[in-house]
Residue, then its C-alpha position, 0 to 999 in steps of 0.5 A: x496529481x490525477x488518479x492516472x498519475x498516481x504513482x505508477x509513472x515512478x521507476x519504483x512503481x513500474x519496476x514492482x509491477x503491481x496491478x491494482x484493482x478498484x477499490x473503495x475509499x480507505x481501501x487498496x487491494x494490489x496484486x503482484x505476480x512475482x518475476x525473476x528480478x523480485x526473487x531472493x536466492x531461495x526463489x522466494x519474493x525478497x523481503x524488500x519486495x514484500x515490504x515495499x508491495x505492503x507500503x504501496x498498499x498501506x499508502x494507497x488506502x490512506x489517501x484513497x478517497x482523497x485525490x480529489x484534494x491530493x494536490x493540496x496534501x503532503x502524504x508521507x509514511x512516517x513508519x512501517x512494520x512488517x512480520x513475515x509469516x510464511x515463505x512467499x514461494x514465487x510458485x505460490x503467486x501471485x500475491x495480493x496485498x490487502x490494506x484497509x483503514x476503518x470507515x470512521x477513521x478515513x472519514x476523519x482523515x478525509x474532514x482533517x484534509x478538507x480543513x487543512x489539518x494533519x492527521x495520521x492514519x495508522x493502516x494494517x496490511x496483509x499479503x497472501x499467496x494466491x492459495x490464501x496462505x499469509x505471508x507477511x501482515x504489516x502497519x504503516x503510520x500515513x502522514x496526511x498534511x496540507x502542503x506547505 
């Protein structure tokens, strides 16, 4: 998989809507400004939209740094946790959403993959409004494994 084609060609990629910026390996820093298909019936972004914005996030700093070998990687999340911790008031977007796995760890992560080892990287999340306010912190538990 190219970088160009790393996920924002999925129906549930462009339906999110997110924007992503540069970001180191290890890191993804995601942006989504809510519209109305992404909020509840409060006016607030859904739940199930924070936790998928949070597992973009999460996934995409597991395997950042990777795509240079990604076609040789099976990555799958093998679990995720999400507390929300204030209302996410579409009026208080856009939010972004922060993932970062430790230099260290990613760079065991990154050995493990060049040697055709598995490997499970445990990444934490944060989402915030766009005053700074945070609305939901996850973990998600990345799967990285040579293909089979």
């Amino acid at each position: 998989m190219t970088e160009a084609a790393d996920m924002r060609e999925l129906g549930l990629t462009q339906f999110m809507g997110v924007d992503r910026k540069d970001s180191p390996p290890g890191s993804r820093e995601l942006t989504l400004a809510p519209e109305p298909r992404h909020l509840n019936h409060n006016g607030d972004v859904a739940g199930p939209v924070l936790f998928t914005l949070a597992e973009f996030a999460g996934m995409g700093a597991a395997v950042n740094g990777l795509m240079d070998v990604f076609d040789r990687l099976y990555v799958v999340a093998r679990d995720g946790r999400i507390s929300y911790t204030a209302r996410a008031k579409a009026a208080a977007g856009p939010f972004a959403a922060s993932a970062r796995v430790e230099p260290a760890r990613h760079a065991a992560c990154r050995r493990a993959a060049l040697a055709g080892e598995r490997i499970e990287l445990e990444v934490p999340v944060r989402i915030t409004d766009a005053h700074g306010t945070l609305c939901a912190e996850a973990v998600f538990t990345a799967v990285v494994r040579p293909r089979r």
